[in-house]
C-alpha positions, 0 to 999 in steps of 0.5 A, a space after each residue: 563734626 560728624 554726618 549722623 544718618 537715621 532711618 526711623 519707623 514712623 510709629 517711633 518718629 515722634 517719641 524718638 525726635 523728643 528723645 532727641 531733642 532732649 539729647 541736644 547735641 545734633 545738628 539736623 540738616 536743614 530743608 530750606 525749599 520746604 521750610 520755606 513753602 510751609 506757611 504754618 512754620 513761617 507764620 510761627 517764625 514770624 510771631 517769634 519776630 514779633 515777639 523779639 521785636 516787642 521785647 527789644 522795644 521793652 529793653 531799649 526802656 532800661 527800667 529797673 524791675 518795679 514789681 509790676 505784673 501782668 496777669 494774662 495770657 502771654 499771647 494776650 500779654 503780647 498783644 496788649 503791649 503792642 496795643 500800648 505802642 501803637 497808641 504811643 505812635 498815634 498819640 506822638 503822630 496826633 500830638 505833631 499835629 495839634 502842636 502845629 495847629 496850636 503854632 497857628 495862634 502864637 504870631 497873634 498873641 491872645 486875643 477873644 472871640 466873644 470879643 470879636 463876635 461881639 465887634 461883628 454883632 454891632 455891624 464892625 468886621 475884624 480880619 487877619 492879614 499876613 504879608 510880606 514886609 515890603 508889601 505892606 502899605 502904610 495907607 492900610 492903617 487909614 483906609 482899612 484901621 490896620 493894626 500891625 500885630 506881630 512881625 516874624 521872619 520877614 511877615 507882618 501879622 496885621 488886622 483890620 477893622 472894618 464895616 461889616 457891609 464893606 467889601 474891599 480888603 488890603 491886598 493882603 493873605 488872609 489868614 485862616 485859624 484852626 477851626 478849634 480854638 487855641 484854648 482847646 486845642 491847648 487842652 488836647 495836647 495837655 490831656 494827649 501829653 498826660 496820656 503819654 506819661 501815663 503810658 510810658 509809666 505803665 510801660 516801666 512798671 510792666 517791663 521788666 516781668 513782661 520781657 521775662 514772660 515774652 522771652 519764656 514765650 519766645 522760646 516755647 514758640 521757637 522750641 514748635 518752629 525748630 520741631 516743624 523744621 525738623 519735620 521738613 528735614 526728613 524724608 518718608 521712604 518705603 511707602 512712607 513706613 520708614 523715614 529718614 533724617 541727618 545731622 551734625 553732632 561734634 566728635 566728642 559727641 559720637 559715643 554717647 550719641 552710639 550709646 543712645 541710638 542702641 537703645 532705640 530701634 533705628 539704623 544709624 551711620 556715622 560718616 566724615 564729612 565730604 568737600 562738598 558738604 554744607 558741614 555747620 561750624 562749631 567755634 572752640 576757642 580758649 578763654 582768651 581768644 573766644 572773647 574776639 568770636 563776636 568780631 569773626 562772626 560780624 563778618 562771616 563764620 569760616 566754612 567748616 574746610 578751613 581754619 578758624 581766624 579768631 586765635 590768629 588775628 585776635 592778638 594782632 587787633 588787641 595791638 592795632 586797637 591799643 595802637 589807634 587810640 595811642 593814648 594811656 590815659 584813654 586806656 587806662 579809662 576803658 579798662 576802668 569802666 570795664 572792670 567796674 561794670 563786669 562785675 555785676 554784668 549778665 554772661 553775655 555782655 560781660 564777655 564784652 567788657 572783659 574783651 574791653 578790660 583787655 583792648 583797654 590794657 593794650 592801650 594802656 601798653 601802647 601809650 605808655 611806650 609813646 609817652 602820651 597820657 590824656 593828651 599830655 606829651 611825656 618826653 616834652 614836660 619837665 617833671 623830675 621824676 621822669 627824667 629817668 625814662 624819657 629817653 625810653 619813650 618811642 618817639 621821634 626825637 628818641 629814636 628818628 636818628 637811628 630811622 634816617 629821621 622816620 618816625 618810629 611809630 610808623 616804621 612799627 606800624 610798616 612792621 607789624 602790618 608786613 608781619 601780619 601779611 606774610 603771617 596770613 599768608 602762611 595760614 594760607 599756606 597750611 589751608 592749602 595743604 589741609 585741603 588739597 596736599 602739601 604740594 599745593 601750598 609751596 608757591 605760597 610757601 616760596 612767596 613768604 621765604 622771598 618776600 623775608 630773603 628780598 627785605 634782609 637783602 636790601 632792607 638792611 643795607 638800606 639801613 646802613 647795615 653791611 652784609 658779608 659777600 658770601 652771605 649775599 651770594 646765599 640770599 640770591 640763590 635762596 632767592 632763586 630756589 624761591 623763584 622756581 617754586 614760584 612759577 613752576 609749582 603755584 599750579 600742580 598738575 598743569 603745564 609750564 605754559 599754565 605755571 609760568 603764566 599763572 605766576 606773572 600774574 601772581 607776581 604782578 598782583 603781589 606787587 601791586 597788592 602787597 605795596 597797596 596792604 603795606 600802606 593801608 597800615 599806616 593808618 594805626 599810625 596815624 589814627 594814634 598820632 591824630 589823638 594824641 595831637 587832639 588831646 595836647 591841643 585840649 590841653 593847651 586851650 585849657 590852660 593857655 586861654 584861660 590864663 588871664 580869668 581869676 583862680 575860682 572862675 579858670 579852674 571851672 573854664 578848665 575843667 569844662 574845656 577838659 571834659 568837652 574836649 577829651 570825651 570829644 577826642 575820646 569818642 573819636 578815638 573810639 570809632 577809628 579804634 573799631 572801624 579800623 582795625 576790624 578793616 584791617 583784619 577783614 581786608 588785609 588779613 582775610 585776603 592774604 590768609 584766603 579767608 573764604 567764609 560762609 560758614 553755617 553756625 552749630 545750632 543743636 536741635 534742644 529743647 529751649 525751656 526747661 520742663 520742671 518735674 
C-alpha cells in the first residue's frame, strides 16, 4: 500500500471527488469522531441497516422468482414490506392469543348457550367447576346435580345444575369462558390464519423483484453515506480555501493514480507507510488459497506489518478437516453435493462449495488411508478384492507393532500438530525480522533448531533407533550453540541480566505451553476415530437387530436405520470437523505464528451503481 496526500481547491473539491470515486481504487482515511457526531450520515447508515435487514428477511423466503412486480417508489416499496411483516408479527401475536382462548372451551367439549340461556329463563342455573381430583366430592352429584364433564391432568371439569334462587355452591373454582364465544372465536382464528396465508403468498410472489430494487437501492444509499463520509475525511486549510484529504491505494495502483492527478489541479505525495500508521489490508492470494479468506476473516484480518496466515494454515486445515470427519464415505458425499450445486451457484457462494469440493476430497483422502468408508471398517471385512491392500490400511493392527502398540492415527496427529507448531513459529520468526531486523528473530530461530535437535536426540532411540556417538556428541553441541542464542539474543539491546531472565521465562512458558498445544491435537484423532466408531455401530444396529424381520420388511428397517443413524454421525461429524479445526488454527497456530490481527479491510471509495449512458 501506499499514503496518497491530497490538497485540493474547494471550487474543484466536488467534481474532483466524483472523478475519484469513478477511479475506485483509494482507500480514503476514515474520521471516525466526526462520522460518528454526523447525525445525517448516521441516520443514512441507519436506513441502509433497515434495508439489508428487509432484504435478508426477503431472502430467508427462498422463493423462486414469480413475475411478481412491485411498482412504487423504492423507499415506498421498503416501507410497504415492512408494513407486511409488522402485520405478519401481530397476526402471529394475536393468533397466540386467541389460540389460547379457544383452548379455554376444549375440556368441556360443545355445548350451546341458547340452551343454557334457556335453563336460566325457566328458573334453573347452570355453572362450571374445576377442581382437583382429590378434592371432589361425590355428594355433589346429590346435593348440586353435579355432572363430571371431563378429567384432564389431574382436574375434574364438572357442572352443576341448580335453582336459580340457590346460593350455595360446591367448594370448587369457578370457571370463567372468554367473553367470546368459541364459535367466534374459532372463526377469528379462521380468517386471521387466511390472512396470514394470504401474506405470505404476496410476500413470495413480491420477493424476489423487490430484493433486487432494495439491493440497487442499498447501494445507491450507500454510494451518499461513502461520499459524506469522504466528506468528514477532509480537513479545510488556508481559510477553508484549500482542503486536504488521504488515502490508500495498492502499488500496482500508483502510476495510473499519477497519471490521473497530473490532469487535475492538485498537490499530491506519495508515501510508504509508517509502523504506526492504521495501514488498511488488501488480501492476495492464488485460486486456491483465496477460497480459505472467509475463514481468516471470521477471526481478524491480519494488520498490514505482518503476514497474511491464509496460504500458511490453509493446507494444514484441508488436512485437520479430512482428519475429524475420518470417514471416505462421508467425504466422498460433501464433495458430490458440492460439485452438484457449484455449477449453477452465484460467484460468491460457490467459492464456498468449491472450498467444500476440496475439504470433501481430503476426507476422502484420509478415509481411504484409515479404511473406514460410511462406517464400514476395510481392514476387518473379508471381501477378496481387498486382500491386496488391507495391509496398507493405517490402523492399529498394521502398524501399532512398529509404534510400541500406539495407535498410528495418534502418533500422525502428535506429528502433524508438532509440525504445524514449530512452522508457526518460523513464521513468527521471518515476522520478527520483516519488522524489527534479523537479530530479533534469532531466539526464536534457536527454539525451533532445539526443539528438532531435542526430538532426533531422544526421540529416535526412544524408538528403538541407535545413534552413532559421534553424531550424539554433534546434537549436544548444536544444542548448546541453540541455548546461547536463547538466553543471550531473545532480547537484543538489553542486558544479560534482562536476556537471562526473559529466557527462563521463555523456557518456562515453552514447556508448559508447547506440552499443552501438542496434546490439544489429539483431538483430530479422536474426533475421527469417534465417527468412524459411530457409523460401525449404525451399521451393526442395521443389520444385527434386524436379522430375525422377514426379507421386504428388514430391507425397509435397514434402510431407515441407515439414513437416521448416519445423517445423525454426519451432522456430528460436520460440527467438530469446522468447530475444531478452526481452534486449532486460532489458538494453537496464531499463538506460536504471533498472530497479532486487527486489521482494517480495503474498502475503495467507488461508485457502487452503474450509471448507464
Amino acid at each position: 500500500m501506499r499514503k496518497l496526500s491530497l490538497l485540493v481547491f474547494y471550487k474543484d473539491y466536488q467534481h474532483f471527488l466524483e472523478e475519484l470515486r469513478d477511479r475506485g481504487v483509494v482507500h480514503i482515511y476514515e474520521n471516525r469522531q466526526r462520522s460518528s457526531e454526523d447525525e445525517t450520515l448516521q441516520g443514512k447508515l441507519r436506513f441502509v441497516k433497515r434495508i439489508g435487514e428487509t432484504i435478508r428477511a426477503l431472502e430467508n423466503r427462498g422463493v423462486k422468482d414469480e413475475g411478481g412486480k412491485a411498482e412504487v417508489a423504492e423507499e415506498e416499496l421498503l416501507s410497504y414490506i415492512e408494513g407486511l411483516y409488522r402485520r405478519q408479527e401481530q397476526i402471529a401475536a394475536r393468533l397466540g392469543e386467541l389460540e389460547k382462548e379457544v383452548a379455554l372451551y376444549e375440556p368441556w367439549g360443545a355445548f350451546s348457550m341458547e340452551r343454557i340461556n334457556g335453563l336460566a329463563a325457566a328458573g334453573w342455573d347452570l355453572r362450571f367447576f374445576t377442581v382437583p381430583d382429590r378434592r371432589y366430592m361425590p355428594e355433589w352429584e346429590e346435593q348440586y346435580h353435579a355432572t363430571v364433564i371431563n378429567e384432564l391432568r389431574g382436574q375434574k371439569y364438572f357442572v352443576t345444575v341448580t335453582p336459580a334462587e340457590m346460593q350455595e355452591k360446591p367448594d370448587a373454582d369457578v370457571f370463567v369462558f372468554p367473553q367470546e364465544s368459541e364459535e367466534k372465536l374459532r372463526g377469528s382464528v379462521k380468517q386471521l390464519q387466511d390472512e396470514r396465508e394470504n401474506l405470505a403468498a404476496h410476500l413470495d410472489k413480491i420477493a424476489v423483484d423487490s430484493i433486487r430494487r432494495l439491493k440497487h437501492y442499498r447501494e445507491s444509499v450507500s454510494e451518499v453515506t461513502d461520499f459524506m463520509q469522504v466528506e468528514n475525511a477532509s480537513q479545510e486549510l488556508v481559510e477553508e480555501k484549500v482542503i486536504a484529504l488521504e488515502g490508500w491505494l495498492p502499488d500496482n495502483q500508483v502510476t495510473d493514480m499519477k497519471a490521473f492527478l497530473q490532469e487535475h489541479e492538485v498537490y499530491y505525495e506519495f508515501s510508504v507507510p509508517t509502523p504506526d500508521e492504521d495501514v488498511p489490508v488488501l488480501l492476495k492470494n492464488n485460486r486456491f488459497t483465496k477460497l480459505f479468506e472467509p475463514i481468516t476473516e471470521m477471526f481478524a484480518l491480519p494488520n498490514y506489518h505482518e503476514l497474511d496466515p491464509t496460504p500458511f494454515f490453509a493446507p494444514f486445515f484441508m488436512l485437520f478437516f479430512g482428519l475429524c470427519m475420518g470417514d471416505g464415505g462421508y467425504g466422498l458425499l460433501i464433495w458430490l453435493v458440492c460439485f452438484i450445486l457449484a455449477r449453477k451457484a452465484t460467484p460468491v457462494l460457490k467459492g464456498y462449495l468449491v472450498l467444500g469440493e476440496y475439504l470433501g476430497i481430503a476426507t476422502v483422502v484420509v478415509g481411504l488411508l484409515t479404511g473406514s468408508f460410511f462406517g464400514v471398517a476395510l481392514d476387518a471385512v473379508e471381501w477378496p478384492w481387498l486382500k491386496g491392500v488391507k495391509q496398507y490400511f493405517v490402523t492399529e493392527a498394521n502398524y501399532g507393532k512398529y509404534l510400541n502398540g500406539y495407535n498410528p492415527m495418534m502418533v500422525v496427529a502428535v506429528v502433524i500438530g508438532i509440525t504445524q507448531i514449530l512452522f508457526g513459529m518460523c513464521l513468527s520468526a521471518a515476522k520478527l525480522t520483516k519488522q524489527f531486523g534479523f537479530k530479533y528473530a534469532m531466539s526464536t530461530i534457536a527454539w525451533v533448531v532445539a526443539l528438532i535437535l531435542l526430538g532426533v536426540t531422544f526421540g529416535l532411540p526412544a524408538l528403538g533407533i541407535s545413534l552413532p556417538l559421534v553424531f550424539v556428541y554433534l546434537l549436544y553441541v548444536l544444542l548448546a550453540v541453540c541455548a546461547f542464542f536463547i538466553v543471550f539474543m531473545n532480547s537484543p539491546g538489553k542486558g544479560i541480566l534482562m536476556n537471562f531472565g526473559s529466557a527462563l521465562w521463555g523456557t518456562y512458558n515453552m514447556a508448559t505451553g508447547l506440552l499443552g498445544d501438542t496434546l490439544s491435537y489429539i483431538r483430530l484423532f479422536a474426533l475421527g476415530l469417534t465417527g468412524s466408531i459411530l457409523g460401525g455401530v449404525f451399521n451393526t444396529l442395521a443389520f444385527d437387530l434386524t436379522a430375525s424381520l422377514p426379507v421386504s420388511v428388514r430391507f425397509i428397517v435397514i434402510l431407515l436405520i441407515l439414513l437416521v443413524g448416519h445423517a445423525i454421525n454426519f451432522g456430528l461429524c460436520m460440527i467438530g470437523a469446522f468447530v475444531h479445526p478452526m481452534r486449532l488454527t486460532f489458538v494453537e497456530f496464531y499463538k506460536n505464528a504471533s498472530f497479532e490481527g486487527g486489521g482494517k479491510k480495503y474498502s475503495p471509495f467507488r461508485r457502487r451503481v452503474v450509471v448507464e449512458k
